[in-house]
C-alpha positions in Angstrom: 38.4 98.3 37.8 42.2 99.6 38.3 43.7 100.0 35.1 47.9 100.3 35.2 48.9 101.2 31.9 52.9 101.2 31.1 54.6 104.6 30.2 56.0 103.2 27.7 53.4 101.4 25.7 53.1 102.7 22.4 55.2 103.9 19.2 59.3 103.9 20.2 61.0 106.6 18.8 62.3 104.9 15.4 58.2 103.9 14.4 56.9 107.4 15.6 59.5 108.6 13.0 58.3 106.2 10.6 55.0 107.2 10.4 55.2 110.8 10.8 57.4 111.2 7.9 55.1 108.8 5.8 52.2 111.0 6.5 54.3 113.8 5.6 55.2 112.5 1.9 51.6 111.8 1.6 50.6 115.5 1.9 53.5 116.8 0.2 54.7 114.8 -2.5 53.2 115.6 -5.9 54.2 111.9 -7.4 53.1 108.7 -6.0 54.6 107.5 -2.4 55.8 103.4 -1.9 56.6 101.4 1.3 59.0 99.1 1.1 56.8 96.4 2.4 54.8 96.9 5.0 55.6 100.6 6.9 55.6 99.1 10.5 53.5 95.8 11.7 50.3 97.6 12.4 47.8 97.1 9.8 45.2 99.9 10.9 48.6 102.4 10.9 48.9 100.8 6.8 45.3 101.3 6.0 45.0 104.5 6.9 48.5 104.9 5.0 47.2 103.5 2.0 43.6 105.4 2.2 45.9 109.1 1.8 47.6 107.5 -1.3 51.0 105.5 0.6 50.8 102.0 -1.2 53.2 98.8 0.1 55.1 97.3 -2.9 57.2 94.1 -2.4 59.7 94.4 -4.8 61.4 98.2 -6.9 61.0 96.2 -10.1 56.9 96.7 -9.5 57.9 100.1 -10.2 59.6 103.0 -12.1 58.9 106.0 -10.8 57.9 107.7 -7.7 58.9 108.1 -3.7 60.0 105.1 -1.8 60.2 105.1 1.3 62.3 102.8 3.9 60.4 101.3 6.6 61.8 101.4 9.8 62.8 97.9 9.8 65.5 99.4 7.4 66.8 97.4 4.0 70.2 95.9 2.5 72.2 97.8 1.2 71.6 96.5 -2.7 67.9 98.2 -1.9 69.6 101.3 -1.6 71.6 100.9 -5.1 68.7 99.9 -6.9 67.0 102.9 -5.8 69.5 105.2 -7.3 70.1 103.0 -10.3 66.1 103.1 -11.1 66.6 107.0 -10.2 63.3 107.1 -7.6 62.9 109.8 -4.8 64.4 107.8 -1.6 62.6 108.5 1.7 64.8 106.8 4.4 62.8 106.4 7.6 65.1 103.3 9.0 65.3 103.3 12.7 68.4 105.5 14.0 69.4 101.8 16.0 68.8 99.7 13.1 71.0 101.7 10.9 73.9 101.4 14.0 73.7 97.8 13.6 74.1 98.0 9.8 76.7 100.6 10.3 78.7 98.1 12.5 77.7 95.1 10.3 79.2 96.5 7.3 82.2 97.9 9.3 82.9 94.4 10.7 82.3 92.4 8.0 84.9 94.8 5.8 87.7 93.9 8.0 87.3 90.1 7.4 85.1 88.7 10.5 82.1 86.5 10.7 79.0 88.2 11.3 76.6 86.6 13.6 73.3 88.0 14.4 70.9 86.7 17.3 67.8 87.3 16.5 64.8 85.7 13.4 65.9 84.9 10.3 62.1 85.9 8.9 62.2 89.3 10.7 62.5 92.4 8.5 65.0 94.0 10.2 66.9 90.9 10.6 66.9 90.5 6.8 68.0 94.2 6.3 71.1 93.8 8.0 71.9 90.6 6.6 72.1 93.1 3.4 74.8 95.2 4.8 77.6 91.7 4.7 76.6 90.2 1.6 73.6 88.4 3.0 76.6 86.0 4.5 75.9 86.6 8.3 75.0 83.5 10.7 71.2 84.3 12.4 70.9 82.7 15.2 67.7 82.4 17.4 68.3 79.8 20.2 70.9 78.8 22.3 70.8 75.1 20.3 71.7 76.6 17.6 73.9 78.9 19.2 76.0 75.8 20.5 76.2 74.3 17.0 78.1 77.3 15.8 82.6 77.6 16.2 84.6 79.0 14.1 88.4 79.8 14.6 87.7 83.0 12.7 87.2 86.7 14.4 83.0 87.3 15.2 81.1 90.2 15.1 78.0 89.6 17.2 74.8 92.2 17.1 71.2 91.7 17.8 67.7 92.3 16.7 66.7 95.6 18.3 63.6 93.7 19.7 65.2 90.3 20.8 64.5 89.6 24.6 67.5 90.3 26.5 68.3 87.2 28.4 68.1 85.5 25.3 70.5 87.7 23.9 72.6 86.9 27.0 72.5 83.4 26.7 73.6 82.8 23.3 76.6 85.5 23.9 78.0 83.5 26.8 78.1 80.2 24.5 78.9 82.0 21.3 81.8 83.8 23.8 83.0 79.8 25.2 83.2 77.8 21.3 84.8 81.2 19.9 88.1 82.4 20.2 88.0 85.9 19.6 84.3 87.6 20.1 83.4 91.2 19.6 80.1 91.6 21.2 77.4 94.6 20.3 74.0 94.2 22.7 72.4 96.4 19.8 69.1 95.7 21.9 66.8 99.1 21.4 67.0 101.1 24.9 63.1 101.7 24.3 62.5 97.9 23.8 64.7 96.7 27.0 62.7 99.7 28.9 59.5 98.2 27.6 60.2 94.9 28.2 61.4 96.0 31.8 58.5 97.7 32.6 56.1 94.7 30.9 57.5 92.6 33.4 58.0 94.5 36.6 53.8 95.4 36.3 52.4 91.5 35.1 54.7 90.3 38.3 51.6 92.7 40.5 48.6 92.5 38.5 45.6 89.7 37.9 45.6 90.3 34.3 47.9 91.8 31.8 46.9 93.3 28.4 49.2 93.6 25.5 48.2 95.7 22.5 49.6 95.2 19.4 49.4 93.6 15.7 49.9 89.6 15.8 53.1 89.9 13.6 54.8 92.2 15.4 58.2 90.7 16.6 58.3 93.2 19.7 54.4 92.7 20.7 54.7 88.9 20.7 57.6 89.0 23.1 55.7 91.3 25.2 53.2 88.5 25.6 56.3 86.1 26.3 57.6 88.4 29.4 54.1 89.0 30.4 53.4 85.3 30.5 55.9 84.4 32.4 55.1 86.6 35.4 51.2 86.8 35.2 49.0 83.5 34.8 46.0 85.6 32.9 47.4 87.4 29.9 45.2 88.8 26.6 46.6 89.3 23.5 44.6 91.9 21.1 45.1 93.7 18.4 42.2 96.2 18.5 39.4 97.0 21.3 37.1 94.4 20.2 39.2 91.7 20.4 38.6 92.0 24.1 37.4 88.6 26.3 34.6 89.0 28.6 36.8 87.2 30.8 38.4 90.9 31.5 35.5 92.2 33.5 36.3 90.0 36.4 39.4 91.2 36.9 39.6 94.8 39.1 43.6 95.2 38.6 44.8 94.9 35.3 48.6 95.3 33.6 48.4 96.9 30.1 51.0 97.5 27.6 51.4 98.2 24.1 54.3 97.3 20.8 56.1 99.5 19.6 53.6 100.0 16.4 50.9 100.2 18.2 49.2 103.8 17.7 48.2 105.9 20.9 44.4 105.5 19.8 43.9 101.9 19.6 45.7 101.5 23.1 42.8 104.5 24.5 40.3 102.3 22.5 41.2 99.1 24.4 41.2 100.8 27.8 38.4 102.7 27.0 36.3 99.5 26.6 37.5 97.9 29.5 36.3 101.1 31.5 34.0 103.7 30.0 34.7 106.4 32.5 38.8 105.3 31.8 39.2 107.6 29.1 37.4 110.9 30.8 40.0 109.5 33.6 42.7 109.0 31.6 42.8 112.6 30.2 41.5 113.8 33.7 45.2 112.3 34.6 47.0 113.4 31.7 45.7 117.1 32.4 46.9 117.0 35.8 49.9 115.4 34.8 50.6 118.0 32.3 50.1 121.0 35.1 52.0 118.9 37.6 55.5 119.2 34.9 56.1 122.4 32.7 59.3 123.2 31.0 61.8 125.0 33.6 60.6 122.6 36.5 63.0 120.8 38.9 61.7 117.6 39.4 64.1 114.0 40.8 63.2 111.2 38.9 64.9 107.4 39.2 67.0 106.1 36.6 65.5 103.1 34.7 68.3 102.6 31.9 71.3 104.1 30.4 73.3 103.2 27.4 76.4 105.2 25.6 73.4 107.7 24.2 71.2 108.8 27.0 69.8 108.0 30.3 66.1 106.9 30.7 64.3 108.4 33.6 61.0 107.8 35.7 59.9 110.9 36.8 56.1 110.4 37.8 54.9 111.1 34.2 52.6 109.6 31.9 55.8 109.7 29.5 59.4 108.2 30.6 61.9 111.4 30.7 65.2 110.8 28.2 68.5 112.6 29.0 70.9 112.8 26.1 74.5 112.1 27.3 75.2 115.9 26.5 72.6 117.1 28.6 74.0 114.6 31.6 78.0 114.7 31.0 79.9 117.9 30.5 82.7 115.7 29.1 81.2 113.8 26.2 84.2 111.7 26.1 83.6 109.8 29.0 81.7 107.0 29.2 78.1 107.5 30.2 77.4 104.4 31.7 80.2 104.6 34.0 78.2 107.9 35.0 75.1 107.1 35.7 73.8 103.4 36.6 69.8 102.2 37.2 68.4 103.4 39.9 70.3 106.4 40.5 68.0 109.3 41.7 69.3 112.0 39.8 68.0 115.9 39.9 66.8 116.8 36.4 65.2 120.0 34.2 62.6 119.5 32.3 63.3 120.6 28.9 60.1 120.1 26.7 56.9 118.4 27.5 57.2 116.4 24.6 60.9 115.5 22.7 58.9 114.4 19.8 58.5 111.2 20.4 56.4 111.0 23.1 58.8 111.1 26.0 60.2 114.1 28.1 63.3 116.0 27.3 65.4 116.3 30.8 68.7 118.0 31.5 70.6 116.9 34.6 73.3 120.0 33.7 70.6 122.2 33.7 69.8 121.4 37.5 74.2 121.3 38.1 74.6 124.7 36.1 71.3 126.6 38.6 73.0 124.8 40.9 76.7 126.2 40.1 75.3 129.5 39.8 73.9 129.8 43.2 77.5 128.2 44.6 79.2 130.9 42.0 76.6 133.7 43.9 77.8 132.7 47.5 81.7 132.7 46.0 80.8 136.4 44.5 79.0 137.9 47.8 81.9 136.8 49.9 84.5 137.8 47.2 86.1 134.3 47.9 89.2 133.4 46.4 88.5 130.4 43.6 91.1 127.9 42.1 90.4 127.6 38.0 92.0 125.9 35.2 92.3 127.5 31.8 90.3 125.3 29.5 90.1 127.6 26.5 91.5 130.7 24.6 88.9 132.9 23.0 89.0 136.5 21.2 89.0 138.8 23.9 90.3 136.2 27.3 89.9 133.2 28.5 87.8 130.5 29.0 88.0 128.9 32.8 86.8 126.0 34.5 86.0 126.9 38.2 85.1 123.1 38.8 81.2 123.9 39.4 81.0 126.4 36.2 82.5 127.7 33.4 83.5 131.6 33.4 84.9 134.2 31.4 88.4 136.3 32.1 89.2 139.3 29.9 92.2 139.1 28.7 93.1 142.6 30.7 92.1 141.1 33.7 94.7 137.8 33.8 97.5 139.7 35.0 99.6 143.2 36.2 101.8 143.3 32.8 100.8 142.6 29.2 101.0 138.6 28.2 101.3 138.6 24.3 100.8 133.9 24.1 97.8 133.2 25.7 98.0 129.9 24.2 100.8 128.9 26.4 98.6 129.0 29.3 96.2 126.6 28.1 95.9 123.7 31.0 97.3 126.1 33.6 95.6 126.1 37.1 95.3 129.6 39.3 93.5 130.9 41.3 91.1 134.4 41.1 88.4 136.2 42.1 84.3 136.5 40.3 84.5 139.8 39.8 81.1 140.3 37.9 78.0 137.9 38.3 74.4 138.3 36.5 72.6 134.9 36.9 69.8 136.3 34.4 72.4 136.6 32.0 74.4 133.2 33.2 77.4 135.7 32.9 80.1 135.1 35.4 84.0 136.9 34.9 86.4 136.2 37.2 89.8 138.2 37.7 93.3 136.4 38.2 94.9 140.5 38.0 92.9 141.6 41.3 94.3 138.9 43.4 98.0 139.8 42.1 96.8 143.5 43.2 95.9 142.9 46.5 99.1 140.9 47.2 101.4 143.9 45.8 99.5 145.9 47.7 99.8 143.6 50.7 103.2 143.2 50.4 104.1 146.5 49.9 102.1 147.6 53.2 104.1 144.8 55.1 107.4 146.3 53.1 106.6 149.5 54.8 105.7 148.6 58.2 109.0 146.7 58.3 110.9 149.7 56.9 109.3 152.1 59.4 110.3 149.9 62.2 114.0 149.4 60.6 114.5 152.9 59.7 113.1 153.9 63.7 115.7 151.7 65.1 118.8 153.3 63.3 120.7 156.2 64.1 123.8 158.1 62.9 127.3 156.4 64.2 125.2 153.2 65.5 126.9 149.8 64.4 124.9 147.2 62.3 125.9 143.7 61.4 123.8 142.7 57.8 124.1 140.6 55.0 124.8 141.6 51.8 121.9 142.0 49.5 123.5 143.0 46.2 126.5 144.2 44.7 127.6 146.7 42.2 130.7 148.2 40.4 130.2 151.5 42.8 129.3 149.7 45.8 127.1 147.4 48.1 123.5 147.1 49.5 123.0 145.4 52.8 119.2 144.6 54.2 118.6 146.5 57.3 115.6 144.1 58.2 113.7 145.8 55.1 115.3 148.9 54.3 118.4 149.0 52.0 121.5 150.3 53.1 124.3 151.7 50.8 128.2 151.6 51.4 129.8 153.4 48.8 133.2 151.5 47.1 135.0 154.1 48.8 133.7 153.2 52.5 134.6 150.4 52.0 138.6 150.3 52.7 140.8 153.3 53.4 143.1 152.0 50.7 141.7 151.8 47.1 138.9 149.0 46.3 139.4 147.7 42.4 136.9 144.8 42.5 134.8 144.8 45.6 134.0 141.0 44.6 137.1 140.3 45.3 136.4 140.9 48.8 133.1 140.2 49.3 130.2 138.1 47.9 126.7 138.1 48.0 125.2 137.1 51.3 128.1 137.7 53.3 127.5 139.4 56.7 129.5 142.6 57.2 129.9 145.1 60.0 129.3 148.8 59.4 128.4 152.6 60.7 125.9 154.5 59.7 126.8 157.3 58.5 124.3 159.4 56.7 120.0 158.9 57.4 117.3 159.7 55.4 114.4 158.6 57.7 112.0 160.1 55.5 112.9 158.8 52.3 114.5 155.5 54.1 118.1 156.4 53.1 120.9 154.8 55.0 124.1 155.2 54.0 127.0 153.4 55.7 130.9 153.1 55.6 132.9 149.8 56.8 136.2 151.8 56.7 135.0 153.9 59.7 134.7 151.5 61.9 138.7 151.4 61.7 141.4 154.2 62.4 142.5 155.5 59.4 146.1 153.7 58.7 147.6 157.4 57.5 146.6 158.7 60.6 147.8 155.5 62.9 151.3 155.9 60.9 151.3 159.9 61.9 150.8 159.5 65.4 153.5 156.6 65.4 156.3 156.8 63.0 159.2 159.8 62.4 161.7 160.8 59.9 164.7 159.2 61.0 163.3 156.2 62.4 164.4 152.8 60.7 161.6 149.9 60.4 160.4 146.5 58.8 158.5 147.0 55.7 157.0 144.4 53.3 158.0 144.5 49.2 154.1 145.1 47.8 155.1 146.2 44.4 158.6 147.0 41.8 159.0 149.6 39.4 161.9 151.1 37.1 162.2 153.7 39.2 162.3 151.6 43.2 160.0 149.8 45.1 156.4 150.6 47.2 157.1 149.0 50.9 154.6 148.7 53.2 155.2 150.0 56.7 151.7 149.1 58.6 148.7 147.9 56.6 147.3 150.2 53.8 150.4 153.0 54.5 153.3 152.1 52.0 156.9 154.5 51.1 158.8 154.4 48.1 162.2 153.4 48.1 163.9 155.2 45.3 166.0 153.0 42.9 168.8 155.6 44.1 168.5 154.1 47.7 168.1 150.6 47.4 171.5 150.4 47.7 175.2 152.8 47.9 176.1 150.7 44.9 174.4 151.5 41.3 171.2 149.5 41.0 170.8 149.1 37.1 167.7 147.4 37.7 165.3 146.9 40.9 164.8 143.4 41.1 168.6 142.5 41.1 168.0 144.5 44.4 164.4 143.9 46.2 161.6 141.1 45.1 157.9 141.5 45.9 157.4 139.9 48.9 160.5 140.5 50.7 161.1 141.6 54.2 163.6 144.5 54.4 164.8 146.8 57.2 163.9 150.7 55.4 164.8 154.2 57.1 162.0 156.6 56.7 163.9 159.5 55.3 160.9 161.9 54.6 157.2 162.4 55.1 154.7 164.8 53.5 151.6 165.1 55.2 149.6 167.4 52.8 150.6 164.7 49.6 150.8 161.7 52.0 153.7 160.4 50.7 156.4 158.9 52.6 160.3 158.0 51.4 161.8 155.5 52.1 165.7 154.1 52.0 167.8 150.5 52.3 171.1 152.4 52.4 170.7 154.6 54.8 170.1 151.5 56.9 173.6 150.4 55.7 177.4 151.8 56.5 179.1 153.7 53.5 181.4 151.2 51.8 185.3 152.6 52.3 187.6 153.7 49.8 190.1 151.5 48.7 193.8 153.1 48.0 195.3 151.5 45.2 199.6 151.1 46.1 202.1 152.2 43.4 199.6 154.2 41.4 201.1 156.9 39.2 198.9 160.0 39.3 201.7 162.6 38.2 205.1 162.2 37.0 207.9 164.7 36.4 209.8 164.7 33.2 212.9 167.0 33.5 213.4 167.0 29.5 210.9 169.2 28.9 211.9 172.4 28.6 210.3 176.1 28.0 211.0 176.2 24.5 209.4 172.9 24.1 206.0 174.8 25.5 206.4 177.9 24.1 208.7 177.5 21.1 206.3 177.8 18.4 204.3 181.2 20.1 208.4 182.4 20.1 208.7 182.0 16.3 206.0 183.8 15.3 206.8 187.0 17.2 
């Protein structure tokens, strides 16, 4: 007889809760210990509750003291007021999905809409959350009654964790048509859609199917639906001896359990339908158990997700669970989008045993071992890595390198000091692991050596260039350059990577003010070199030089004497600045701008004007050179003016008129 039992017959995680913390408040409470009704629908799980002093009450007014505790089915939420108000010890063992549903019950039915719940009105659970809206909720079971139900009004729809899914799915879509606006929960528990699953998939290949469980268990009795519906030869029981003889003919038989049935009546059953099953059934859970140890890399298929975890087959007795933050390093996206059934997904295994039976798995485990060895590779060939600053911590910075996080010092982000780390928050760069220690899953990564070797870089290419510029000048060789930058002394030119100087005063013969008023930025100029430094890359040269010097030019070609055009540049009170050739001007004395008296220059010369000067000195050592308009011009003649008295003879006078009074007195 082959015997395929379902991984995931048995207690689901919200009964295994249930029962472990009853048996807890049995050993530890000193008062007396009350289920809320029955703990969970298994009545050998009850008996044995009730023989280590955990009694089932109906109703808090039986009572009025004591420790009550909430079966998992969960309670309204008047149970829970009534508690406090009668002031008795509250144990709350209500399924972690159960109390989702009467979170989003309550939350619904607050904001005005219509609760609706698929699932039966009788059930426990279904009763429970009808608590949590007033006890005002439409149950609905089948899809008559589904079609009987409209309202104009906003719904809520949840379901009963153990309601079969296609049921679920048909009243939705009719709820969805004679409703206009339908918010939709499938509240369904992952572990009784996985069961269900699972019930199916192995009564679809088997003679005979066994289901274990109490006969008012909502969950086992749809277990015996699905299993009837795929396999022709199906036996419910609740314990070992409810076996049919009829079993022993068949040699491959389906069994699965409720979620309330215990671990021990399930061995019981298959240990009567095969007396050698159980010494074969541990044989396989022993091997089993040194097949998977925690730290193991094992791929296992997924068989369901939802926004909480990922359920996984991995070749275990036990289904493996993946909590969304052991799957998704972002636990704002949306797991299901992430991961889909049937996925074969690498996964860690975590602990043999999460508690409730199934295997703890980590999928970022595998991507982090996975990371490191990629963040190795990276290290060994010092590789150049982009990164995105995720986070700012005492001491640096928290980066993403896309396959792993790392850690940057602070010292090591870049060559100067950055006092608001903050502001890089979000910024991408690029750097360099530095320091790697997989033991110690420490990774640090450097922005700063990557600016390092690109100064140094640069400044190797900076020299090779100026070695080959600095080799190709010599003194009194001609360049043509730009401009590189200008100052109030003078002018830098780039000399194909080394700077070159020309002083302001190289840069005219005559005097520079502003030298931006000659040149800007960019401009390309021609010049001489006329000092080298080819060991500290010095270059001075001179524009001016390229030119004879104008003082010199005038020298060789002018003379006292000789008369010439000059050019008004400039008036003063005392004459006028001509210019003879460019950058060589004489001054023309106010006394010789004309033979007449000039009582003011401009009446004479404006700036500007063309006039015809003699040069009437020149002195070399002060470089000055006189010139004159009216020595260009003829002397104006006298004019004599006709019957002009200049000395008249009067013959009255006589001496004694002269001399008469120097007479008397001798």
């Amino acid at each position: 007889m082959n015997i395929r039992k379902a991984k995931s017959a048995g207690y689901c995680f919200g009964v295994n809760k249930a029962v472990n913390t009853a048996y807890e408040a049995s050993e530890n409470s000193n008062g007396k210990v009350y289920t809320l009704g029955p703990l969970i629908h298994n009545v050998h799980v009850t008996n044995e509750l009730k023989e280590k002093g955990v009694s089932i009450i109906d109703n808090l007014d039986d009572i009025d003291e004591g420790t009550v505790i909430i079966r998992s089915h969960g309670v309204g939420k008047e149970i829970y007021e009534k508690i406090k108000k009668k002031n008795l010890k509250l144990i709350d063992a209500t399924c972690p999905y159960v109390k989702s549903i009467q979170n989003k019950v309550e939350k619904y039915h607050n904001k005005g809409y219509t609760i609706v719940i698929v699932g039966d009105s009788k059930h426990p659970e279904v009763k429970g959350v009808n608590g949590w809206c007033e006890n005002k909720a439409q149950v609905i079971f089948s899809k008559e009654e589904a079609k009987n139900f409209a309202t104009d009004e906003n719904v809520c729809v949840v379901a009963q964790t153990t309601i079969i899914e296609a049921l679920f799915d048909d009243i939705t879509n009719i709820i969805k048509d004679n409703c206009a606006n339908v918010v939709i929960f499938n509240t369904i528990c992952n572990a009784t859609s996985v069961r269900q699953e699972e019930a199916s998939l192995i009564a679809s290949e088997v003679e005979a199917m066994v289901v274990v469980g109490d006969t008012h268990s909502s969950n086992t009795k749809k277990l015996v639906e699905i299993s009837k519906s795929k396999c022709d030869n199906v036996f419910f029981v609740e314990t070992a001896s409810d076996l049919d003889d009829a079993i022993k003919k068949y040699n491959n038989i389906g069994l699965t359990a409720g979620a309330s049935t215990p671990t021990q009546l399930i061995e019981e059953v298959i240990n009567t339908m095969d007396n050698n099953m159980v010494d074969s059934f541990e044989k396989n859970i022993e091997e089993s158990m040194k097949e998977f140890r925690e730290g193991d890399i094992v791929e296992g298929e997924i068989v369901a997700v939802d926004h909480n975890e990922v359920t996984m087959n991995i070749g275990y007795k036990s289904d493996g669970i993946v909590k969304k933050a052991d799957f998704l390093y972002d636990l704002m996206e949306d797991l299901t989008s992430k991961a889909a059934k049937g996925d074969k997904v690498k996964v860690m295994v975590m602990k043999m045993n999460d508690g409730t039976g199934n295997v703890s798995l980590s999928k970022i485990k595998v991507d982090e071992l996975g990371a490191l060895d990629e963040a190795k590779e990276k290290f060994d060939s010092k590789e150049t890595v982009k990164a995105k600053i995720t986070k700012v911590v005492k001491g640096g910075l928290i980066v993403d390198l896309g396959f792993i996080k790392a850690f940057m010092p602070a010292s090591y982000y870049d060559v100067r000091f950055i006092k608001d780390f903050d502001s890089l928050l979000g910024k991408e760069i690029e750097c360099r692991i530095v320091e790697f220690d997989k033991q110690k899953n420490k990774i640090i990564v450097s922005r700063k050596i990557l600016l390092e070797e690109a100064y140094k870089e640069r400044k190797e290419k900076e020299k090779e260039l100026k070695e080959a510029a600095i080799a190709a000048l010599e003194i009194g060789k001609v360049v043509e350059a730009p401009i590189k930058n200008i100052t109030n002394f003078g002018m830098f030119i780039d000399l194909n990577g080394v700077d070159g100087f020309i002083h302001i005063s190289d840069i005219a013969w005559k005097r520079v003010g502003n030298i931006n008023d000659l040149y800007k930025v960019g401009d390309s100029v021609n010049a001489i070199v006329t000092e080298l430094d080819k060991d500290n890359y010095k270059v001075k040269l001179s524009v001016k030089d390229l030119t004879k010097e104008p003082w010199q030019e005038f020298i060789e070609n002018y003379s006292v004497g000789q008369t010439v055009k000059a050019t008004i540049k400039n008036t003063t009170n005392f004459g006028a600045f001509a210019e003879i050739i460019p950058d060589v001007e004489g001054l023309i004395h106010i006394s010789q701008l004309s033979h007449d008296r000039v009582n003011n220059v401009e009446d004479a010369v404006k700036t500007g004007d063309e006039v015809n000067v003699k040069i009437i000195d020149i002195n070399k050592d002060k470089r000055k050179v006189s010139l004159s308009i009216k020595e260009t011009m003829d002397p104006p003649k006298r004019k004599i003016e006709r019957n002009k008295l200049y000395h008249k003879e009067d013959s009255n006078v006589t001496l004694g008129d002269i001399f008469g009074d120097l007479l008397k007195s001798e």
